[in-house]
Wavefront OBJ file of the C-alpha trace (Angstrom):
o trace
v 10.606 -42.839 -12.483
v 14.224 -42.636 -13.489
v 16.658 -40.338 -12.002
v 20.275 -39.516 -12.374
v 22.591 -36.986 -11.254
v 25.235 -35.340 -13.174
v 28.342 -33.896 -10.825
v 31.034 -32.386 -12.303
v 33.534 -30.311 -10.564
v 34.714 -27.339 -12.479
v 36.956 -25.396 -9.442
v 37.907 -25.247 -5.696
v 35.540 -21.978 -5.583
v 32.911 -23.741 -8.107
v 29.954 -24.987 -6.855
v 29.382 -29.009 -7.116
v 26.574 -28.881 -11.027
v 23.286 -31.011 -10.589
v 20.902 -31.883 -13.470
v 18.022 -33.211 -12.024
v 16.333 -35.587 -14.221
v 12.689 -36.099 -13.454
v 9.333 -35.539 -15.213
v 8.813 -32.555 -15.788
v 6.681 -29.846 -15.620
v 6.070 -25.727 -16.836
v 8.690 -23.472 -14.311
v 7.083 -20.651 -15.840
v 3.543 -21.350 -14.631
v 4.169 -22.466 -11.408
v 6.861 -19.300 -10.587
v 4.380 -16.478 -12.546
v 1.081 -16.838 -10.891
v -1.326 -14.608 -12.353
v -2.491 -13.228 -9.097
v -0.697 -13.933 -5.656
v -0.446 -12.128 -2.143
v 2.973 -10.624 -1.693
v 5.357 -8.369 0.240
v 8.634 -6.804 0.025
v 11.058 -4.901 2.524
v 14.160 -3.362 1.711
v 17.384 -2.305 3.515
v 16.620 -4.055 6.418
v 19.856 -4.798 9.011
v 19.930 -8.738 9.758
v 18.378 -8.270 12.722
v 15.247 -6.457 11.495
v 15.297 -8.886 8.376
v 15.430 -11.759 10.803
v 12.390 -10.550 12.900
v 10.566 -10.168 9.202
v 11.406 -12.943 8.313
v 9.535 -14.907 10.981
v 6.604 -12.678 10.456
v 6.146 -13.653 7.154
v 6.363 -17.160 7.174
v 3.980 -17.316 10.347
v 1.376 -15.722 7.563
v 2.376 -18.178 5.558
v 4.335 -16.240 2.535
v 7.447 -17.749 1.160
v 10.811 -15.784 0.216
v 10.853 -15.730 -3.742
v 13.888 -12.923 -4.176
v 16.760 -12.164 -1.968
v 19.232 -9.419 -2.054
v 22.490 -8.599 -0.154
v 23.903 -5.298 -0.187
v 26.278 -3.550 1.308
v 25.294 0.523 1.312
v 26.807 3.044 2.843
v 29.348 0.884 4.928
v 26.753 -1.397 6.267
v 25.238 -4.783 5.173
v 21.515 -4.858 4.405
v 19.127 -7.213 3.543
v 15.986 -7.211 1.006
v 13.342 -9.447 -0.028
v 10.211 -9.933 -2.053
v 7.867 -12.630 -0.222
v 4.627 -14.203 -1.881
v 1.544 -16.073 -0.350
v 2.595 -19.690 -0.261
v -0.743 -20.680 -1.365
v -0.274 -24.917 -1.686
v 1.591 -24.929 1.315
v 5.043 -26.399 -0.441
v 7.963 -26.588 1.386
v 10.910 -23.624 0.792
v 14.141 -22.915 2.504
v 15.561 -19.491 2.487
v 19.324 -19.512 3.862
v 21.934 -16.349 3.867
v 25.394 -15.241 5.006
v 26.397 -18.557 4.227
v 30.293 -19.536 3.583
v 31.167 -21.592 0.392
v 31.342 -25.348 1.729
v 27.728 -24.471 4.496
v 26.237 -23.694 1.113
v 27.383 -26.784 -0.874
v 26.226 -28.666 1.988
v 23.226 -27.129 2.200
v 22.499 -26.959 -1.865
v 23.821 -31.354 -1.805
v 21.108 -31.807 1.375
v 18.372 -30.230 -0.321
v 18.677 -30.937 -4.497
v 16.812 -33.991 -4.626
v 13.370 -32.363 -3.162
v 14.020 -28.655 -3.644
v 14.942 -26.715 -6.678
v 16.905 -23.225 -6.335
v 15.184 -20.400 -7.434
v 17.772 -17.585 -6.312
v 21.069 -17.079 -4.987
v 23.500 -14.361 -3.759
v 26.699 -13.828 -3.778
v 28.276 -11.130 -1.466
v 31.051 -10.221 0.679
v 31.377 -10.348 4.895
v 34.839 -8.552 5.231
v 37.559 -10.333 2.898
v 35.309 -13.683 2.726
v 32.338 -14.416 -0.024
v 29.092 -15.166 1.703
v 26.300 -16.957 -0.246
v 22.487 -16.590 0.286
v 19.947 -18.910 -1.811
v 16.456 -19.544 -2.033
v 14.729 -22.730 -2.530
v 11.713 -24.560 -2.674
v 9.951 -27.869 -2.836
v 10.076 -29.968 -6.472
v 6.853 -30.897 -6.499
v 6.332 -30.886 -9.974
v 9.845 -32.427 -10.633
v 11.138 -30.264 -12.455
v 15.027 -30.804 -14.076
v 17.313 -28.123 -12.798
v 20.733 -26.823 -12.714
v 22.721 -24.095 -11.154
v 26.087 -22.965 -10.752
v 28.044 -20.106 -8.953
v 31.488 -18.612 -9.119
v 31.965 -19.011 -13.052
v 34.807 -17.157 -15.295
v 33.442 -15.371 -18.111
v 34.620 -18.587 -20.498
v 33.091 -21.038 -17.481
v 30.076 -19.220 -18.381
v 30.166 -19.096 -21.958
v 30.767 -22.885 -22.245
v 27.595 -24.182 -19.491
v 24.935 -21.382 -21.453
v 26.077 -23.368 -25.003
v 25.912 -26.503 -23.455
v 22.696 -25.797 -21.362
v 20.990 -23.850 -24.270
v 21.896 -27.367 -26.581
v 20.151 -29.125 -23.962
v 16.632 -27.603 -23.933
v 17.007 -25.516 -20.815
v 16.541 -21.901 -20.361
v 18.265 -20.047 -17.840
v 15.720 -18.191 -15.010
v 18.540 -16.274 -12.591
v 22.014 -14.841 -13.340
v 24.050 -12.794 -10.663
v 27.488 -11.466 -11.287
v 29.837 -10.225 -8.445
v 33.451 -9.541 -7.661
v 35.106 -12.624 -6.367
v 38.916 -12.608 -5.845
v 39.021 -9.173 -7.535
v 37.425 -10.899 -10.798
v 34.424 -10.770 -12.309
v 32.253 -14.511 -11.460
v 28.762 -15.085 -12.495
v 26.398 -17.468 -11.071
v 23.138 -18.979 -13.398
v 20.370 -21.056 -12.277
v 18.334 -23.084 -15.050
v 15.206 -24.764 -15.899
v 14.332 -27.218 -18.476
v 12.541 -25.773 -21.223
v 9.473 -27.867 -21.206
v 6.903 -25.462 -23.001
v 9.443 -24.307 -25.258
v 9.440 -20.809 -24.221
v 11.604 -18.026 -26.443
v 14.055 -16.249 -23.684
v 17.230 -14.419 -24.099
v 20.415 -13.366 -22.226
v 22.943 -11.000 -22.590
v 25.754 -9.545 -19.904
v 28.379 -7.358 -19.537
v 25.900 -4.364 -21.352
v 26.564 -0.386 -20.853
v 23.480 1.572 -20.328
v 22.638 2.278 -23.768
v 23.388 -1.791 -24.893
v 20.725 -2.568 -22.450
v 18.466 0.158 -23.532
v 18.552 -0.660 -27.270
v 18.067 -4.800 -26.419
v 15.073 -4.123 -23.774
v 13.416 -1.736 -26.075
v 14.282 -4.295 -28.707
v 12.735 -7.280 -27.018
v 9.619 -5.407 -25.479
v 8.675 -4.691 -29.447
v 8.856 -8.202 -30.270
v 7.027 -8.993 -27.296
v 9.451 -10.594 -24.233
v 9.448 -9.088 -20.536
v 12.759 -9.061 -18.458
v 12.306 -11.993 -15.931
v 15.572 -10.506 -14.467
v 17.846 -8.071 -14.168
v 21.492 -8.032 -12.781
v 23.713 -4.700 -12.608
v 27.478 -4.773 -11.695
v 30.988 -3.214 -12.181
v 33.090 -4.841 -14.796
v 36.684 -3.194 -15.673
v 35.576 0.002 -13.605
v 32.581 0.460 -16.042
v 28.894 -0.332 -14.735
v 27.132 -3.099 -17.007
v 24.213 -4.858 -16.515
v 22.617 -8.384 -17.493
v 19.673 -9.375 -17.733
v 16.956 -12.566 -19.480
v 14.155 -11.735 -21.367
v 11.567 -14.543 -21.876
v 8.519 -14.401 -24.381
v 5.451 -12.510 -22.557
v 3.288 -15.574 -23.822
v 0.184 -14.636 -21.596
v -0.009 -10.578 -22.393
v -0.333 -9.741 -18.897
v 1.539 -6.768 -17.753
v 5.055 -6.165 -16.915
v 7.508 -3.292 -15.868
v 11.250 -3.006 -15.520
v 12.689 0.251 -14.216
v 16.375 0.922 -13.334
v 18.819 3.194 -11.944
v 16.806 4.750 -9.797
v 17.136 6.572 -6.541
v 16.025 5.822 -3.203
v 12.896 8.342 -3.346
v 12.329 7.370 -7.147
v 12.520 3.765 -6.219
v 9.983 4.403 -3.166
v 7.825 6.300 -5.529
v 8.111 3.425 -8.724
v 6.951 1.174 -5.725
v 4.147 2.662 -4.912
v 2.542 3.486 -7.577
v 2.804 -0.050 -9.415
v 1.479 -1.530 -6.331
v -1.329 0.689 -6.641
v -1.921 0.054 -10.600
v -1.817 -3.791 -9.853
v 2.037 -4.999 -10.280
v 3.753 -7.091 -7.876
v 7.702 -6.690 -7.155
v 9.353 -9.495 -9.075
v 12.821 -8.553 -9.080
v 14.845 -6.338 -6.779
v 18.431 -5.191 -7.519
v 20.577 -2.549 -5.426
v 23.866 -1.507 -6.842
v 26.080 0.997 -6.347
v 27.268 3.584 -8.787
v 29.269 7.364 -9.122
v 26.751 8.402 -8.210
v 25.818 6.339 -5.113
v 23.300 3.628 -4.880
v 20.857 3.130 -7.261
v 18.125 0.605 -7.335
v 16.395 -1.320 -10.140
v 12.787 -3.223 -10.161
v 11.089 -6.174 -12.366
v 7.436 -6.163 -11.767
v 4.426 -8.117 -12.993
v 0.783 -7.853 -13.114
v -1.246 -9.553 -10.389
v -4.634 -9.700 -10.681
v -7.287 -7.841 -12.921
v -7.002 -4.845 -11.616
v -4.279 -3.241 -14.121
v -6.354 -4.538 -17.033
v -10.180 -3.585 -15.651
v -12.364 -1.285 -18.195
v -12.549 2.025 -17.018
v -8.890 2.318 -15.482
v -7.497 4.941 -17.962
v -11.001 7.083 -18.255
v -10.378 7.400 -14.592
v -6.482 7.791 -14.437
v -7.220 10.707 -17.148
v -9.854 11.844 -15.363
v -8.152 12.613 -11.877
v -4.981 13.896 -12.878
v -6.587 16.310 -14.812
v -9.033 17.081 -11.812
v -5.563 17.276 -9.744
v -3.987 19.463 -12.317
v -7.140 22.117 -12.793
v -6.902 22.438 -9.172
v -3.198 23.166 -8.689
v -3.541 20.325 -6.132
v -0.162 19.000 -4.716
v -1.671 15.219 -4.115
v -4.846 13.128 -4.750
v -5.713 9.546 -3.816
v -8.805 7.431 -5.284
v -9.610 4.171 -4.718
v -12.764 2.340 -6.028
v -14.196 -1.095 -4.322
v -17.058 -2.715 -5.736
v -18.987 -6.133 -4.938
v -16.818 -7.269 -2.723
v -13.072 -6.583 -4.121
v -10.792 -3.299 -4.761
v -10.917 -2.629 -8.491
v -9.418 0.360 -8.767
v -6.562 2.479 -6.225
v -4.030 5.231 -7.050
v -2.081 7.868 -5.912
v -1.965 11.513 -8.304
v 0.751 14.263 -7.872
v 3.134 14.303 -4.205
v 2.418 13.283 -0.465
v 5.244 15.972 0.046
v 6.167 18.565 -2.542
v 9.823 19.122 -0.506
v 10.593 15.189 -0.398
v 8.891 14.818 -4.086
v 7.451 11.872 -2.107
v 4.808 9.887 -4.394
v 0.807 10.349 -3.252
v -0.479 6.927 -3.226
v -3.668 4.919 -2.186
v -1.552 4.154 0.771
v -1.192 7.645 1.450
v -2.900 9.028 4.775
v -4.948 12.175 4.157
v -7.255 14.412 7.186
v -10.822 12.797 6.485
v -12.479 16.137 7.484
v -15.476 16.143 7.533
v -16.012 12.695 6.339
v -15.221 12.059 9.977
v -19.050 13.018 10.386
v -19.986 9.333 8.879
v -17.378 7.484 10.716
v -18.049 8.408 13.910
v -22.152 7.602 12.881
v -21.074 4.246 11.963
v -18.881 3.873 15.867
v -22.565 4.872 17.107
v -24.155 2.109 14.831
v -21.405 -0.244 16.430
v -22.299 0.600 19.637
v -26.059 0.651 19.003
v -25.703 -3.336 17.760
v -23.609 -4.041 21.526
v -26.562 -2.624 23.128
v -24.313 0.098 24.532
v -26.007 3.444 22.953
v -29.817 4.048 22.465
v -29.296 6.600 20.368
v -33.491 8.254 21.007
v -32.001 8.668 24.689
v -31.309 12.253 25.715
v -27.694 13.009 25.396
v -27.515 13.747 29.196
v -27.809 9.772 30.075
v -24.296 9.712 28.330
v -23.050 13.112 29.226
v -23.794 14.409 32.910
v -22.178 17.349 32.880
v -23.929 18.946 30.176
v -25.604 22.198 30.800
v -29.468 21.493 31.094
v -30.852 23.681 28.171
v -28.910 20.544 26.443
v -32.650 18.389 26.028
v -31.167 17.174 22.737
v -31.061 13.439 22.207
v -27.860 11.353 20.492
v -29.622 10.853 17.337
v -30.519 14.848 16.629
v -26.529 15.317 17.482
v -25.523 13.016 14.758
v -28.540 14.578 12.359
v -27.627 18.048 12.932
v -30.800 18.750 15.043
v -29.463 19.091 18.407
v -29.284 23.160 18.441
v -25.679 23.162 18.957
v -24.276 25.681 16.963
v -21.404 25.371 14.088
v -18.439 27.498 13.712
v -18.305 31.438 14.722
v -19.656 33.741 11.689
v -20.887 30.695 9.646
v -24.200 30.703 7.529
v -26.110 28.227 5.556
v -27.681 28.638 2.901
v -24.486 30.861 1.668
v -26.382 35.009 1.964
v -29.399 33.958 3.505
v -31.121 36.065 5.906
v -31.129 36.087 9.463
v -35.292 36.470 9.435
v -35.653 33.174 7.410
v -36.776 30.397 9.664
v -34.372 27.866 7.372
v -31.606 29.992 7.270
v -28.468 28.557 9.900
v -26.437 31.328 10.992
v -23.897 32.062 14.122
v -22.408 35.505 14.898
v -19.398 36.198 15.326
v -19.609 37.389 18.603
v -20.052 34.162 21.152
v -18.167 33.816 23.675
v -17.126 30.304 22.721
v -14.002 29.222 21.063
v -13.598 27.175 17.512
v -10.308 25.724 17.882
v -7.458 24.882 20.377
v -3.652 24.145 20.038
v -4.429 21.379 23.115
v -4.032 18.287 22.678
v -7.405 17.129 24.090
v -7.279 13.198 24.779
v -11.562 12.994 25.040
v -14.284 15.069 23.059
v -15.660 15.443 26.936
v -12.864 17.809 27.320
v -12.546 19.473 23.915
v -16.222 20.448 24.248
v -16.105 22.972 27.216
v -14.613 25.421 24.353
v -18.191 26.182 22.903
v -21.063 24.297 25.344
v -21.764 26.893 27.282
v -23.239 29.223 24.005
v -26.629 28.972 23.844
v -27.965 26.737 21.711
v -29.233 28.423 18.424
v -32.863 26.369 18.058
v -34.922 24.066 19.957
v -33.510 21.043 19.671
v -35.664 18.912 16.359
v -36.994 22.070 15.444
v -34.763 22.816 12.408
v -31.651 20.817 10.814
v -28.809 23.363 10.688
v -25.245 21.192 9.959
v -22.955 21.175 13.428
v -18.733 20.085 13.568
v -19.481 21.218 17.296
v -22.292 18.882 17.484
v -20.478 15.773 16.445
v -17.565 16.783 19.242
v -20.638 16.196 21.665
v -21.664 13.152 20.103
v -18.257 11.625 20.199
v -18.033 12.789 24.154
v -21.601 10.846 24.678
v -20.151 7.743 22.794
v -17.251 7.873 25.069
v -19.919 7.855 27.909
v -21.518 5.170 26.179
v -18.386 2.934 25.669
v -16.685 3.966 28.507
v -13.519 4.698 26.691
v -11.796 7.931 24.618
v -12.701 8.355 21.446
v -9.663 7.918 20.097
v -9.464 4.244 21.616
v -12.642 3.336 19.983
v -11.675 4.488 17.186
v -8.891 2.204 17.163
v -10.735 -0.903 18.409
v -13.582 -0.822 16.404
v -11.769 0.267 13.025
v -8.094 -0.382 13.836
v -8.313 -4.111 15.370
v -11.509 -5.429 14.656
v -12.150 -3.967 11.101
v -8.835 -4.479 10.075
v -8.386 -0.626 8.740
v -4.783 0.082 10.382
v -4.535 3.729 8.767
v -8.468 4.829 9.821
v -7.812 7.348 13.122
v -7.476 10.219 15.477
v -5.420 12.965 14.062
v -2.497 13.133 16.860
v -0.062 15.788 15.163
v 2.382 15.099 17.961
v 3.193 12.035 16.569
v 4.770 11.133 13.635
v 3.449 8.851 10.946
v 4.671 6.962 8.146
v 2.649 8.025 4.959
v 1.136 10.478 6.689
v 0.446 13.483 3.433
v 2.048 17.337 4.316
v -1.361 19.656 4.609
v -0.865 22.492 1.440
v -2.838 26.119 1.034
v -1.352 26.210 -2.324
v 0.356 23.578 -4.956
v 3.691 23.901 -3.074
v 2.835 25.507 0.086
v 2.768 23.845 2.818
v 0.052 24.842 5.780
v 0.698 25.128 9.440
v -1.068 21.834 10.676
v -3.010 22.689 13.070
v -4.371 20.583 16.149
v -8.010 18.996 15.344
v -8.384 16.921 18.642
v -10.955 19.211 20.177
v -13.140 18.197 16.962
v -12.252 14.443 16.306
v -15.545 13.118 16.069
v -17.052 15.543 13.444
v -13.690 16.587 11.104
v -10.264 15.088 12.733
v -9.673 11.572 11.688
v -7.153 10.491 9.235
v -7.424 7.601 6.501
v -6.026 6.153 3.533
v -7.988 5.866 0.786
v -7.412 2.382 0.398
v -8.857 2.037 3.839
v -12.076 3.558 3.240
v -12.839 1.500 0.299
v -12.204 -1.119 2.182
v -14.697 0.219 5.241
v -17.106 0.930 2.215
v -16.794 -3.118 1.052
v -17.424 -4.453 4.665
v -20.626 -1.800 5.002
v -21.993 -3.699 1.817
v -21.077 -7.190 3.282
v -22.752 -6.884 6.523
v -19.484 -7.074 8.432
v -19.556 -3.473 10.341
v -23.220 -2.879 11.218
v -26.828 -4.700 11.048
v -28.575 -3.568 7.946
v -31.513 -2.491 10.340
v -29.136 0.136 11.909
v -27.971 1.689 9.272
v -30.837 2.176 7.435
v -32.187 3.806 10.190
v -29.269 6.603 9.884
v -29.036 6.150 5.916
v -32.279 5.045 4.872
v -31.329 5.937 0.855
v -29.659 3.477 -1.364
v -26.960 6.405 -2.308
v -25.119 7.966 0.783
v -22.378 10.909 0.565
v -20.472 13.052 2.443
v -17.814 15.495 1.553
v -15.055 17.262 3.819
v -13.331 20.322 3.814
v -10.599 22.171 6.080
v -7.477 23.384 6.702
v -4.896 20.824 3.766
v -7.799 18.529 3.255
v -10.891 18.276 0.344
v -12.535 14.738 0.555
v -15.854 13.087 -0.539
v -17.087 9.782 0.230
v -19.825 8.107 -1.602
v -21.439 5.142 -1.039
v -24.102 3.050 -3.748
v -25.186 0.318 -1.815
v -27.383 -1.093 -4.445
v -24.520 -1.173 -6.748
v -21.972 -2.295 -3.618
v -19.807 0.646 -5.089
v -17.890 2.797 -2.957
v -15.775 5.434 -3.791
v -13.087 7.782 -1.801
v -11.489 10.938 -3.232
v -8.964 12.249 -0.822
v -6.211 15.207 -1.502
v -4.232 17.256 0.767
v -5.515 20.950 -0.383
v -8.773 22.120 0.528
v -9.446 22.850 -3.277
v -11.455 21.433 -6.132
v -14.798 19.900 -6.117
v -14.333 16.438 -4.665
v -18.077 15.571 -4.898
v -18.457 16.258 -8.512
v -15.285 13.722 -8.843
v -16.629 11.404 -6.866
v -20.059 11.468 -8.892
v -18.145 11.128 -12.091
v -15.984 8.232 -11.123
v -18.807 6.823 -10.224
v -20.983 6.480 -13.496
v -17.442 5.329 -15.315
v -17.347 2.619 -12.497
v -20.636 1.070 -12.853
l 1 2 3 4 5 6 7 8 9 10 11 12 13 14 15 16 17 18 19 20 21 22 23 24 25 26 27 28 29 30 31 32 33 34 35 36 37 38 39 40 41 42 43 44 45 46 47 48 49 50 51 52 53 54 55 56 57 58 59 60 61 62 63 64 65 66 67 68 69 70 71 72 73 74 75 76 77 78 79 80 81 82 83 84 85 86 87 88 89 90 91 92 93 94 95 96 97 98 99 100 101 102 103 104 105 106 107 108 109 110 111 112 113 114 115 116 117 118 119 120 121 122 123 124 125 126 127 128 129 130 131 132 133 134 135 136 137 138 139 140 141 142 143 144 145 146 147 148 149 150 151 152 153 154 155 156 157 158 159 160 161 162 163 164 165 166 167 168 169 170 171 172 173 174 175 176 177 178 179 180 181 182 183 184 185 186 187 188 189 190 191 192 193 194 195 196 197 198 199 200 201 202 203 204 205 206 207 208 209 210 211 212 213 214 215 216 217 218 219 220 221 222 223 224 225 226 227 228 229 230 231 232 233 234 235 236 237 238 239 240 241 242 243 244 245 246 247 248 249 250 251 252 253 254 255 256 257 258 259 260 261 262 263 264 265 266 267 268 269 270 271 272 273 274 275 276 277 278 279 280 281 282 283 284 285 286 287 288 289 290 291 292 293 294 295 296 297 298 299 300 301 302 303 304 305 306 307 308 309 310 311 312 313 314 315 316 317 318 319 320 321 322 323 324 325 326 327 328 329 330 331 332 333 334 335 336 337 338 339 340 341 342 343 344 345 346 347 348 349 350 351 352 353 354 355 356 357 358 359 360 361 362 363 364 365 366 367 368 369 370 371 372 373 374 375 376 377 378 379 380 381 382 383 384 385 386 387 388 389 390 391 392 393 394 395 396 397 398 399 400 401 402 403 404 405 406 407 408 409 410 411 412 413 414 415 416 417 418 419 420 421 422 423 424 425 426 427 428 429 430 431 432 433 434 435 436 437 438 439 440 441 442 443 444 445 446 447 448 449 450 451 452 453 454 455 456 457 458 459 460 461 462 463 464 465 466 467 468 469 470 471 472 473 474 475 476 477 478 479 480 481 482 483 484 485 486 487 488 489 490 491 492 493 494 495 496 497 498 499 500 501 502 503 504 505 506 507 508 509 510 511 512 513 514 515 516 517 518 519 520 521 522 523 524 525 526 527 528 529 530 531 532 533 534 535 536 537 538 539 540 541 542 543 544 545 546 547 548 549 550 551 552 553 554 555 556 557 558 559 560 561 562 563 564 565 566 567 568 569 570 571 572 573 574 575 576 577 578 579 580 581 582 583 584 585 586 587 588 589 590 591 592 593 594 595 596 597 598 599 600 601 602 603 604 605 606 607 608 609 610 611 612 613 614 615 616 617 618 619 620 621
């Protein structure tokens, strides 16, 4: 296989050329798979970058984008990572000076290719950051840096003559002028691309709307000061495969957050990151691409129509939905605001109260426990909790089926009007001495139930089904006896670490969480939170809605319980459960003939969640 190597020199500050001259094979393929794992941080000091860094590549993800800002007076660093599925070999170098990154780009050209640089300032001095990774498919290559507008001009003819296309382009203030840097591919496939520079916002309105119509995608997109105006470059290349793409600029730090979110969620991956600063301070700018099936599966827009107008209806600040079935998320999105005052995006990341779709959690932590041999749940709840009072002949099972006798909330009645003489009808007064609720911070549902379990119990217990929150608090204090732990520690271990479901847990409102939804009583009032640690087992967990899909999948897979156990909680092929309370509405469902779950989730007890839920459903099967 031949090989040569072209070097010219163009300027003290230019970097050394190299056309590499192999076989060669499709860039575009091998850079745009059509589904890929992938992450991406942003503003991260180089500190925190470096400890991400070394995450990341212990996972086994590879650096594909790097960016080097400086915002606010401080230098920060962001990245896009993806899966490094064939294992190839990448290097990912920064705050390099001009001859380390010569050196480093001469060491590595004749087994790596470049697939981005930067070009930024450390105090008076450039600094140079660069991306590469292994040529296995030998492709021919070229890039330069620190080029003068007619530099430029004369290596695009040149390179454009020559059958390559040109994949990155960076421009940057180098000796108070204007340099550009290019990296380029050989054209193998012949693909149509474009590039144009040195655009005002309207230029590069008119040319993307332009090229979208014809059918080309931005591949990248560069903004910049030139001659105190802000202008912006960017390539277009022809969308030959249809999938999905999105390019969104000038955008602030919430609207980039937001833009971020809510692609993830439709089933884009961050291709492109840019961070620039403007009059009127920073402003960021995205290139996304569809990754997987998920952005183009049937029933996608039904649904999208379908819950915003559900959201909408119900003057509902923010909904999330998310859909798995056999074995894979299909569907996940975020509708409306996490938090109305920060106009902070809902999204399937987003962690709502489960309310009462705690109930089936905490059955499931029993089913756990059941399969350890740790719980026989047909034992009386006194082998678990001493202390009980003795009228308290209840077992664990009639806790968790609402048969113990253990009353609900104060003034409650089920059916809704029915009469105290009815033998079905479930009613409390008003008067018991007991309480409902605490502002404590209870750390065990041993301790949160002395606030009711000395009120007589309101039937013997498997007499009558009447539904119980204060039920499930003794249930949850009798798997603690079981376990020998909190309940908040196993729900943690069993969900948390050994599930895999990081955002599926106790309700602790004295600490703060990232993505945590505000709680509303009306579409842009927010409600007092109040503390739900005295009921954690039967209404105060907290989830993302991704994360109960997710719980939903491994139910179906046999990864969470033995069949035989949960069948003998759930014995129907169709379980549900809805929730309700102070800034929550939820409904799980679960079709485990179908191995279809869905999770509706939204942060004002309003709306008919179930109904949703059933809807979805029939549009997802």
């Amino acid at each position: 296989m031949n090989r040569a190597n072209t070097i010219q020199s163009i300027s003290a500050a230019l970097l050394i050329i190299s056309i590499l001259l192999f076989n060669t094979a499709s860039a575009q393929s091998i850079d745009d798979p059509d589904q890929v794992g992938w992450s991406s941080i942003r503003g991260y000091s180089s500190e925190k970058f470096g400890e991400y860094f070394k995450k990341k590549s212990r996972q086994g993800y590879r650096v594909v984008d790097i960016e080097v800002d400086k915002v606010n007076g401080k230098r920060l660093y962001s990245a896009i990572w993806q899966h490094n599925t064939d294992n190839r070999k990448w290097r990912s170098l920064r705050d390099q000076t001009h001859e380390q990154f010569s050196n480093t780009w001469n060491s590595l050209k004749d087994k790596y290719r470049l697939i981005d640089q930067e070009a930024y300032k450390v105090g008076n001095s450039m600094r140079y950051a660069g991306v590469w990774v292994e040529n296995k498919e030998n492709i021919k290559w070229l890039s330069y840096r620190n080029l003068n507008e007619a530099q430029f001009k004369e290596k695009f003819n040149k390179n454009k003559a020559n059958g390559y296309r040109m994949v990155d382009i960076e421009a940057y203030k180098n000796g108070g002028k204007t340099a550009y840097s290019a990296i380029w591919v050989k054209n193998t496939g012949n693909t149509a691309w474009a590039e144009f520079r040195n655009m005002s916002a309207s230029q590069y309105a008119e040319k993307f709307k332009s090229f979208r119509d014809q059918g080309y995608r931005v591949l990248d997109l560069e903004s910049y000061r030139l001659g105190g105006k802000h202008q912006y470059a960017a390539i277009w290349v022809k969308n030959t495969n249809k999938r999905g793409w999105k390019a969104l600029r000038d955008m602030s730090a919430q609207g980039y957050a937001n833009a971020w979110k809510t692609a993830k969620d439709q089933g884009y991956r961050l291709e492109d990151f840019e961070a620039y600063n403007t009059n009127k301070g920073t402003r960021y700018a995205g290139v996304w691409r569809q990754n997987g099936e998920r952005l183009s599966w049937g029933p996608r827009k039904s649904i999208d129509k379908l819950v915003e107008k559900y959201r909408k209806d119900n003057n509902i600040p923010g909904v999330s939905v998310a859909i798995g079935k056999k074995g894979k998320i299909v569907y996940e999105r975020g509708f409306g605001l996490a938090n109305v005052k920060d106009k902070s995006a809902a999204h399937a990341g987003t962690i709502y109260r489960l309310a009462s779709v705690s109930k089936p959690v905490t059955a499931i932590l029993a089913m756990r426990l059941i399969d350890q041999n740790k719980l026989s749940v047909d034992n009386p709840t006194l082998d678990y909790v001493s202390d009980l009072p003795s009228a308290h002949t209840h077992t664990v099972r009639q806790l968790l089926e609402h048969r113990s006798g253990i009353r609900h909330y104060k003034g409650s009645r089920r059916p809704k009007d029915c009469k105290n003489t009815d033998p079905k009808c479930c009613w409390v007064p008003k008067s018991l001495a007991g309480k409902d609720k605490s502002s404590s911070q209870f750390s065990t549902q041993n301790q949160a139930m002395s606030l009711f379990i000395d009120d007589a119990l309101r039937f013997s217990p498997g007499s009558k089904r009447c539904y119980s929150t204060h039920a499930y608090t003794v249930a949850g204090a009798a798997l603690e006896g079981a376990a020998k732990s909190s309940f908040p520690k196993l729900i943690e271990q069993h969900f948390g670490q050994s599930l895999g479901l990081p955002t599926l847990r106790a309700e602790n409102m004295k600490k703060s969480v990232k993505e945590r939804a505000m709680i509303y009583k009306s579409a842009t009032s927010e409600a007092k939170r109040d503390n739900i640690s005295w009921k954690y087992a039967g209404g105060g967990l907290e989830s993302s809605a991704t994360d109960m899909a997710r719980l939903g999948l491994k139910l179906f897979a046999g990864q969470v319980t033995k069949d035989s156990t949960r069948k003998s909680f759930w014995k129907n092929n169709v379980f549900g459960h809805s929730g309700a309370q102070n800034g929550a509405k939820t409904y799980w469902r679960l079709d485990f003939g179908n191995e279809l779950v869905v999770i509706v989730l939204a942060n004002r007890n309003a709306g008919n969640p179930t109904e949703l839920a059933k809807q979805i459903a029939n549009l997802a099967k």
